[in-house]
BAPA-603542 format. One line per field, with one value per residue (C-alpha): residue in three letters; x negated, y, z negated. Coordinates in steps of 0.5 Angstrom, whole numbers, plus 500, padded with zeros to 3 digits. Each point is the difference from the previous one (the first is absolute). Layout:
type	ala  ...
px	X  ...
py	Y  ...
pz	Z  ...
END
This chain:
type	unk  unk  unk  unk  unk  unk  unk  unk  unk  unk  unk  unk  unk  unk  unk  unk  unk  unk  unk  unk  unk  unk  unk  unk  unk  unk  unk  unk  unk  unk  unk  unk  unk  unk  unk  unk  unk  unk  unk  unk  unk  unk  unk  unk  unk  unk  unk  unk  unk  unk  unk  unk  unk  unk  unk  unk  unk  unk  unk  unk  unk  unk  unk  unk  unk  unk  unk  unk  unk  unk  unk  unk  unk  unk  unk  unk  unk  unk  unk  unk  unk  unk  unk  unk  unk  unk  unk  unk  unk  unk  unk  unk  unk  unk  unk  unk  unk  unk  unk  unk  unk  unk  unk  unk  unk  unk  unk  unk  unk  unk  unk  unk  unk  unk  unk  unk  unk  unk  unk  unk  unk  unk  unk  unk  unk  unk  unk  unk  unk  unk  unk  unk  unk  unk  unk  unk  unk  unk  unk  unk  unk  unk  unk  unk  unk  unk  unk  unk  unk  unk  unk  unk  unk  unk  unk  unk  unk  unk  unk  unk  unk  unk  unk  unk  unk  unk  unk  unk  unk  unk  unk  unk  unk  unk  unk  unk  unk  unk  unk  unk  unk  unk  unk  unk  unk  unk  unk  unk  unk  unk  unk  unk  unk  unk  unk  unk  unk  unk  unk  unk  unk  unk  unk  unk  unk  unk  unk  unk  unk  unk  unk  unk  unk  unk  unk  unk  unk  unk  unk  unk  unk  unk  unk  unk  unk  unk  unk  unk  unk  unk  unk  unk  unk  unk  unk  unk  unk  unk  unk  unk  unk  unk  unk  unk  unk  unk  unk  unk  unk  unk  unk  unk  unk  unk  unk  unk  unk  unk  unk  unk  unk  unk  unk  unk  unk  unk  unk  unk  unk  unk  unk  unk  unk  unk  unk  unk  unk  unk  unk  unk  unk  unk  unk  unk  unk  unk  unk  unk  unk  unk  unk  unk  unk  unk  unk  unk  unk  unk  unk  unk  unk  unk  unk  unk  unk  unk  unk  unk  unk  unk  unk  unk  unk  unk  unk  unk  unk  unk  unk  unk  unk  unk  unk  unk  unk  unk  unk  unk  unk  unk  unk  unk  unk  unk  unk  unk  unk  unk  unk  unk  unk  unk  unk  unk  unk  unk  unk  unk  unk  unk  unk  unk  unk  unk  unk  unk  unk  unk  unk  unk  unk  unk  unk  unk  unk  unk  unk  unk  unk  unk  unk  unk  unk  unk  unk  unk  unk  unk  unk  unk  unk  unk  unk  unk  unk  unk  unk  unk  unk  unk  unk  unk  unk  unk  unk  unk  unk  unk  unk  unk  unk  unk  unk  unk  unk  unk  unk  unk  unk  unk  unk  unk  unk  unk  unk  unk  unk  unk  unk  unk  unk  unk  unk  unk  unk  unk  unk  unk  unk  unk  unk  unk  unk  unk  unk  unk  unk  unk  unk  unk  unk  unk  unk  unk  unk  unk  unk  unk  unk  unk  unk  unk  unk  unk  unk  unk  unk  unk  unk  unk  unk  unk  unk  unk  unk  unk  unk  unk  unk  unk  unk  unk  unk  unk  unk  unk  unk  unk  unk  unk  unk  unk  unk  unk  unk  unk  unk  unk  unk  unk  unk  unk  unk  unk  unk  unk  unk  unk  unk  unk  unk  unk  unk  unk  unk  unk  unk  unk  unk  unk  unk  unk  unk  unk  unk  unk  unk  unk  unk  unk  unk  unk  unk  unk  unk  unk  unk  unk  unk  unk  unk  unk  unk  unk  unk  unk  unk  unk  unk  unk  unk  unk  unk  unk  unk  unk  unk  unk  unk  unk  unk  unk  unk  unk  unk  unk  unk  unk  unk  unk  unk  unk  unk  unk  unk  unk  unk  unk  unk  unk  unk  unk  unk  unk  unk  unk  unk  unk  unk  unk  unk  unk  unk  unk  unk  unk  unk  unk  unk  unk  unk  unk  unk  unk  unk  unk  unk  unk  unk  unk  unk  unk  unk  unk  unk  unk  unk  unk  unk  unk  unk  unk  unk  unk  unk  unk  unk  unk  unk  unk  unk  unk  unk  unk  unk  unk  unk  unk  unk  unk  unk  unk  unk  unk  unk  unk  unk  unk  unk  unk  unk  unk  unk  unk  unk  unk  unk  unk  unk  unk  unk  unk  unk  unk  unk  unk  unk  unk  unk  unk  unk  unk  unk  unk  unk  unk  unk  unk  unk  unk  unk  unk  unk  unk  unk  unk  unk  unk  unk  unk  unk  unk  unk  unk
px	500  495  495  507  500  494  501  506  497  494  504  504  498  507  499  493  501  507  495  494  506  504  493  499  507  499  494  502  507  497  495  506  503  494  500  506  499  493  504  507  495  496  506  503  494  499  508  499  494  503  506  496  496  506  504  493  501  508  498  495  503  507  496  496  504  502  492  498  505  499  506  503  507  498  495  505  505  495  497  506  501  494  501  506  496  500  493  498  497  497  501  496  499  494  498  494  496  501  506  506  507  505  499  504  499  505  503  497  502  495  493  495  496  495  498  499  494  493  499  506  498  493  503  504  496  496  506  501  493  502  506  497  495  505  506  505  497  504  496  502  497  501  499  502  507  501  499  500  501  497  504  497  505  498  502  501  501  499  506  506  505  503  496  493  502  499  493  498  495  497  498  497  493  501  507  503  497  501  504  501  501  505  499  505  498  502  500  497  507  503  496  499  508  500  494  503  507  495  496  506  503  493  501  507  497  495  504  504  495  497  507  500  494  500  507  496  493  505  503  494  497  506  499  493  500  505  496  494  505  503  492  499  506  498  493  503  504  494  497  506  499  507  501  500  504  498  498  505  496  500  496  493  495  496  505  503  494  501  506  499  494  503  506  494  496  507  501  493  501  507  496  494  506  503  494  498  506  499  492  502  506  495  494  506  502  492  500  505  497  493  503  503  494  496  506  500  492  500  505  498  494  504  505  496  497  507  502  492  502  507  497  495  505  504  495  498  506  501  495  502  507  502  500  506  505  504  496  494  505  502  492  499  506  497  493  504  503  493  497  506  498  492  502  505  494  496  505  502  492  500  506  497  493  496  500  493  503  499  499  500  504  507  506  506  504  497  501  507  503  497  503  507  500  499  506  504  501  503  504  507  503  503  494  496  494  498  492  497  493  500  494  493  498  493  498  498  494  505  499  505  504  501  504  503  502  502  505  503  502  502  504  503  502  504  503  503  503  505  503  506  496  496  495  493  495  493  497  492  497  492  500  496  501  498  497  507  504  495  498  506  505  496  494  495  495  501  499  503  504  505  506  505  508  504  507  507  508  501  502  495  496  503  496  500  494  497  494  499  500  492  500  498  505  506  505  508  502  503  495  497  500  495  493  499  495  500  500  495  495  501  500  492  498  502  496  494  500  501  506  507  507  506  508  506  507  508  504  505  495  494  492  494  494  494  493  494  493  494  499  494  500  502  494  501  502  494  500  497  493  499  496  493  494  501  507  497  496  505  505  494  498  498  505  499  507  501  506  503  507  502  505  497  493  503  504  494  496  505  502  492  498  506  497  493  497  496  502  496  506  499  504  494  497  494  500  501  493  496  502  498  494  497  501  501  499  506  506  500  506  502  508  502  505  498  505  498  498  492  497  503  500  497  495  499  499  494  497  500  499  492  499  501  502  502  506  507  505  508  503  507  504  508  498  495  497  493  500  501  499  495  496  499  498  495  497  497  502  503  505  507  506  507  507  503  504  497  503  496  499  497  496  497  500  496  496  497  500  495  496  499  498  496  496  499  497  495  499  499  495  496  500  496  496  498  499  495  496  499  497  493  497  500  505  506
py	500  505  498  502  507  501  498  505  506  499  500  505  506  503  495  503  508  496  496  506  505  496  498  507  502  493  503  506  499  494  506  504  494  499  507  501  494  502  507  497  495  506  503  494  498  507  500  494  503  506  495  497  505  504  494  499  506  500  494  502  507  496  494  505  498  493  500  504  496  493  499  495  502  508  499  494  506  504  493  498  506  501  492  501  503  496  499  500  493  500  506  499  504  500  503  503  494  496  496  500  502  498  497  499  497  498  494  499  503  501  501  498  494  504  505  495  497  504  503  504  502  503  503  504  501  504  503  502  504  503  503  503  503  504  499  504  496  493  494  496  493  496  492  494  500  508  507  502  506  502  506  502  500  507  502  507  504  509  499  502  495  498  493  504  503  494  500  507  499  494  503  507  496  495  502  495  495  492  496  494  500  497  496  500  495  500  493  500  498  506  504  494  500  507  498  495  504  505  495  497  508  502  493  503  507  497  495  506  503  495  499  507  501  493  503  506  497  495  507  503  494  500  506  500  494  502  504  495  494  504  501  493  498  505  496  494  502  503  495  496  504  504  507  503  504  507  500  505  503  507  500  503  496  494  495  507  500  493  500  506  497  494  504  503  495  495  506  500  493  500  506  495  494  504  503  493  498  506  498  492  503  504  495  495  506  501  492  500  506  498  493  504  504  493  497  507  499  493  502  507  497  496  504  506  495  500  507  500  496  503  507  496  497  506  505  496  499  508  501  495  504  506  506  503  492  499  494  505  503  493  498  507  499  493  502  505  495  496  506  500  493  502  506  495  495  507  501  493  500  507  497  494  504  497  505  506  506  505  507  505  507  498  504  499  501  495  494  504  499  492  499  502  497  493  503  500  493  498  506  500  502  506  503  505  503  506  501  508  503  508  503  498  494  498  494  495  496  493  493  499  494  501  507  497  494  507  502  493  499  508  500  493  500  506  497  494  506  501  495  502  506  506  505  497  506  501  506  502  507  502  505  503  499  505  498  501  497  493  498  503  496  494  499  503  504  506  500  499  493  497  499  494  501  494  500  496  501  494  499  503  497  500  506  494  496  505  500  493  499  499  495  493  495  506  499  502  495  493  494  498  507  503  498  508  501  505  506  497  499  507  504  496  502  507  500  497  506  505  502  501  496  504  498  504  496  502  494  500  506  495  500  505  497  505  497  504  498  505  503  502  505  497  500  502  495  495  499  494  500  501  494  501  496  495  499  497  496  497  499  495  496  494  497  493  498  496  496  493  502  498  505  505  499  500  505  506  497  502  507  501  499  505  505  498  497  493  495  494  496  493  497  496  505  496  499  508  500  496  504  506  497  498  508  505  505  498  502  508  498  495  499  495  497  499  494  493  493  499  506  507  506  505  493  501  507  500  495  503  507  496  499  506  505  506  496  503  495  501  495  499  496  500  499  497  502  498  507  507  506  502  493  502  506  497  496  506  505  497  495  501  497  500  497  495  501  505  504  501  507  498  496  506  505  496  496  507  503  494  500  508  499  495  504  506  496  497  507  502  495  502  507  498  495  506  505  495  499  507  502  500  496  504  505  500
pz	500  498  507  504  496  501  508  500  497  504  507  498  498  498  494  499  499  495  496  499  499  495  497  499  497  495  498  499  496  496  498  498  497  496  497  498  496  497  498  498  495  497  499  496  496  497  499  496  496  499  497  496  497  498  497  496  497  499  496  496  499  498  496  494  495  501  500  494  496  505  500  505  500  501  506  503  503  504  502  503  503  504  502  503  506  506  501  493  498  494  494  494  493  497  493  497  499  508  497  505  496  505  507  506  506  507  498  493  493  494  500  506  499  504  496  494  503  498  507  499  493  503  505  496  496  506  502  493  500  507  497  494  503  504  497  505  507  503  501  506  502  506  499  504  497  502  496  493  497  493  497  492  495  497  493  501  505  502  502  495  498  494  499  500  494  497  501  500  493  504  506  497  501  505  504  505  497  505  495  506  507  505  507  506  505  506  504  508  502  499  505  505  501  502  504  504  501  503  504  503  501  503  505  502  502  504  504  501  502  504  504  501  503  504  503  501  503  505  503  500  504  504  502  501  504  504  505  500  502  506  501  499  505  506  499  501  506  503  499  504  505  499  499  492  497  497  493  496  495  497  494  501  496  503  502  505  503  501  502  505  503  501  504  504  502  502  504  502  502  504  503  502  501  506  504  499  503  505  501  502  505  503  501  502  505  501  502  504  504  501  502  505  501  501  505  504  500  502  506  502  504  504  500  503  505  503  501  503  505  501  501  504  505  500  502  505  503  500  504  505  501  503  493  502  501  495  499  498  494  498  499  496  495  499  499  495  496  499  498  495  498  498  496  496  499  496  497  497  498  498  495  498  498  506  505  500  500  505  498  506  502  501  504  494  507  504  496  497  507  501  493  502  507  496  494  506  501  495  496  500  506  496  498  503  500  501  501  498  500  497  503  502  497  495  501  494  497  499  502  506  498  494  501  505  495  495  506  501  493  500  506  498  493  503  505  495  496  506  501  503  504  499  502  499  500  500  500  501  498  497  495  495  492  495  493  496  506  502  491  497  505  503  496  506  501  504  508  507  500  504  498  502  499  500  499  500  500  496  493  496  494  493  495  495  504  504  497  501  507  500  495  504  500  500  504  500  506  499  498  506  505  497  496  496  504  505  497  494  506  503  494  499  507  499  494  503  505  494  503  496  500  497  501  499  501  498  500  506  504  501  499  501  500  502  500  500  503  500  507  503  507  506  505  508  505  502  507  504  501  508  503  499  501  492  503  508  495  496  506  502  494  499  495  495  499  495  497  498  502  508  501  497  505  506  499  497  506  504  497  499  508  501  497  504  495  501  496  497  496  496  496  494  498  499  507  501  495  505  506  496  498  507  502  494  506  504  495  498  496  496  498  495  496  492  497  506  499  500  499  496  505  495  500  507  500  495  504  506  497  497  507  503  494  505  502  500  497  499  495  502  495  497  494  495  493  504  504  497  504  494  502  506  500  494  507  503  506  505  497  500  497  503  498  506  503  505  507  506  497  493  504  504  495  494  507  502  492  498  506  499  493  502  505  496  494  506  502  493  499  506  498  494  503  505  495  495  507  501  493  500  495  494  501  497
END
């Protein structure tokens, strides 16, 4: 039984604070117990001496004549007087000479046998000399039986009385002359049975006590406990992994604290639980992205070699008919759709992170009026667009593709907003923000920017989420029509190229999206170089065509020999090394795909390059993580690369580029090696 206490109080620390504050209040009340006692037994121990003593000296004051005349019957009422007392036990008469006159004792009469004996006559004999010597005091003697007290039995007395005139003669030389002595005993049982009702009143009030004070500590407990058990329960659901419930406490002392720390920090731990849930979700999203991102790469390249040989045959075949035939329309509208194709392909690998960007001056109304003539194939037919440019235009420093993406799911989330028919706006201006303008408003810096006005008719957007139609994986369409990522997307581009996005909707009046990029001046119009000595060049190259698709050799030998060039085309590029090999000077150029059987392009490109280091090279691919435009310009002057699918024109334009820049780097050697020999020795 005592094990599974000492069990119970150890696990439970409820019991624990019960026990060490009833414990206490034990203590505390036994003390007060305890001391009530000792003060109630000091007040009946004097109580019953002051009894004694006073009924010692009524006796002794009342018994003078019976003891002056030893007479029995005289001292035998005073006696039993002072017998009558509760707690007297035992009264005795002495005379002069230590002989007891008259003694009564609690159930017996007559003289005690006790004082017969000889110790009871020394001791007499020695409370007699204690008396004489001073004649007016008490004696009181504690023995085993209990307390004694010894009164001298005086003759005479100071005091006026009628007895005292007897003695008066007698007392001229020794007054108050001791004539005997009386004893009033007093037994151990007449303290000891106060003493016990007091003991059992002293239990009362401390258990009286102790029950208050355990009604007292239990509340206390109770009340001190009840926060910690609401701790203890919102550990053990965290514990489980379910939600705790708040702690209300409002004291400020430390189990507050605690109370409050623990709401913090289960707060915290929510907080933590739900970007966790968030963080999960988006690396989820994130996966499916890059599985996307990894499908649309491992297809891209097949893909483009497909448009390059549709692009190859269709430019063919305009060349073979007549330009104005209605055939000749029919080829340009395909050659435009397959240019469409390529820029989808950026874009999908823009947007699974697996396409370089390309930073050049963009004309915002360029890529604007090739953005809504892909929009208007598939928006409502109720829709209309209405394409504005304010002014004179500046042009901005952007990768194309992705302002292209941020027109595309501008214009398109537009669109989807009128279902039933509208007005789809866009609009394009360049301005200048002054300070207060561009940091109060937009967060810019002051300058010129281009600003971009998208606006619908629609059904507007709800003040309540207006502010998070940023967030990634936002979306108000049904489950299924929309991943909550276009706008998200378009808001990172926009911060990518310092620009600013603000968006301003009434519901049932529709939405504003204004996009500021920043803007630099608008150079003159480039016109084509008239053909010089670099361009005859060119027109007679020498070309290595390198490349494992068929369709795509046949089709780029044939374009290429259009164009004038001589063209040497394989399908191995181990075979297309060996040739090269055999007569490095028989080629001025060298055109090669990267991701083939056998042997890499960019492989073949550096082995080429360790024969002949001069030697110009175009890397064509439709996409690999092998080949960058940064690694290629790492391979020295020279060497290119380009994204497949290519036209005829692309083909002229980067041909005649890399062998000019091949050509002023041979010159530009030359220059040096000529200057070097011309300086004498010594000169500087």
């Amino acid at each position: 039984m005592s094990g599974f206490l000492y069990r119970l109080v150890k696990e439970n620390f409820a019991l624990k604070v019960f026990a060490v504050f009833l414990t206490f209040w034990g203590l505390l009340s036994l003390g007060f117990a305890g001391l009530l006692f000792e003060c109630e037994r000091r007040a009946l121990s004097m109580t019953l001496m002051q009894q004694g003593s006073v009924l010692a000296g009524i006796l002794a004051s009342s018994s003078r004549l019976g003891v002056f005349s030893e007479d029995r019957d005289e001292l035998l009422g005073p006696v039993a007087g002072v017998f009558e007392q509760k707690a007297v036990d035992h009264v005795v008469v002495y005379s002069r000479r230590g002989e007891p006159l008259i003694s009564l004792k609690r159930k017996k009469t007559g003289v005690s046998e006790e004082d017969r004996k000889p110790e009871a006559s020394s001791k007499i004999d020695a409370v007699m000399q204690s008396l004489e010597s001073t004649p007016c005091a008490a004696t009181h003697l504690e023995t085993n039986e209990g307390w004694e007290f010894w009164r001298p039995v005086v003759a005479g007395s100071a005091h006026t009385s009628p007895d005292l005139l007897f003695f008066e003669e007698d007392r001229k030389d020794a007054p108050g002359e001791v004539i005997g002595c009386v004893k009033v005993a007093f037994a151990r049982r007449s303290l000891e049975e106060p003493l016990q009702r007091l003991f059992y009143k002293s239990a009362v009030v401390w258990g009286i006590f102790l029950l208050m004070g355990a009604c007292l500590t239990f509340w206390m407990a109770g009340r001190l406990m009840q926060p910690l058990r609401r701790l203890t329960d919102g550990v053990q659901r965290l514990g489980k992994g379910e939600a705790a419930l708040p702690v209300m406490v409002s004291s400020r002392d430390e189990i507050g604290r605690l109370a409050r720390s623990f709401n913090e920090m289960t707060a915290s731990l929510e907080t933590r639980e739900s970007e966790k849930r968030e963080l999960e979700s988006r690396l989820m999203q994130r996966q499916k992205m890059e599985a996307v991102g990894t499908l649309a790469g491992g297809i891209a390249h097949d893909f483009n070699n497909v448009l390059a040989a549709v692009m190859g045959y269709l430019e063919l075949a305009l060349g073979a008919v007549a330009p104005d035939s209605d055939v000749s329309h029919n080829i340009d509208g395909a050659i435009l759709a397959a240019k469409r194709g390529r820029s989808l392909i950026k874009q999908i690998l823009l947007f699974s992170h697996r396409q370089q960007e390309d930073v050049v001056p963009v004309q915002m109304e360029e890529l604007a009026e090739e953005c809504l003539d892909m929009v208007r194939t598939t928006v409502p037919a109720g829709v209309r667009i209405d394409f504005r440019v304010k002014g004179a235009m500046a042009d901005v420093i952007a990768d194309p593709t992705q302002i292209l993406q941020v027109l595309l799911n501008l214009t398109t989330n537009a669109a989807h907003a009128m279902p039933d028919g509208g007005v789809l706006g866009v609009e394009l201006d360049s301005l200048d923000l002054d300070g207060r303008a561009a940091g109060k408003e937009l967060d810019l810096k002051a300058g010129g920017y281009v600003r971009l006005t998208v606006s619908d008719t629609g059904h507007g957007i709800d003040p309540e989420i207006l502010d998070k139609i940023f967030d990634p994986y936002f979306t108000t369409r049904e489950k299924g029509k929309g991943s909550g990522l276009g706008l998200a997307v378009v808001h990172g581009i926009v911060k990518r190229h310092g620009g600013a996005i603000q968006v301003k909707s009434e519901r049932g009046k529709g939405s504003v999206f204004e996009v500021y990029f920043p803007s630099v001046p608008r150079g003159p119009e480039e016109t084509e170089p008239l053909s010089g000595a670099s361009s005859d060049t060119g027109r007679h190259a020498r070309i290595l065509f390198v490349d494992d698709e068929a369709v795509i050799v046949e089709t780029a030998r044939k374009l290429l020999v259009r164009l004038g060039f001589e063209v040497t085309a394989f399908y191995d590029p181990v075979e297309a090394l060996e040739r090269f090999e055999a007569d490095p000077e028989a080629f001025d150029l060298v055109i090669t795909d990267v991701a083939m059987p056998n042997l890499y392009g960019d492989i073949l490109a550096a082995m080429m390059r360790d024969v002949r280091p001069d030697l110009p090279i175009v890397l064509c691919t439709g996409y690999t993580e092998r080949m960058t435009a940064e690694k290629a310009a790492a391979m020295g002057l020279g060497v290119r690369m380009v994204m497949k699918p290519l036209t005829s024109a692309d083909f002229e334009r980067i041909i005649e580029e890399v062998l000019n820049e091949a050509a002023d780097a041979r010159g530009g050697a030359a220059a040096d090696d000529s200057g070097r020999a011309q300086t004498p020795p010594g000169g500087s």
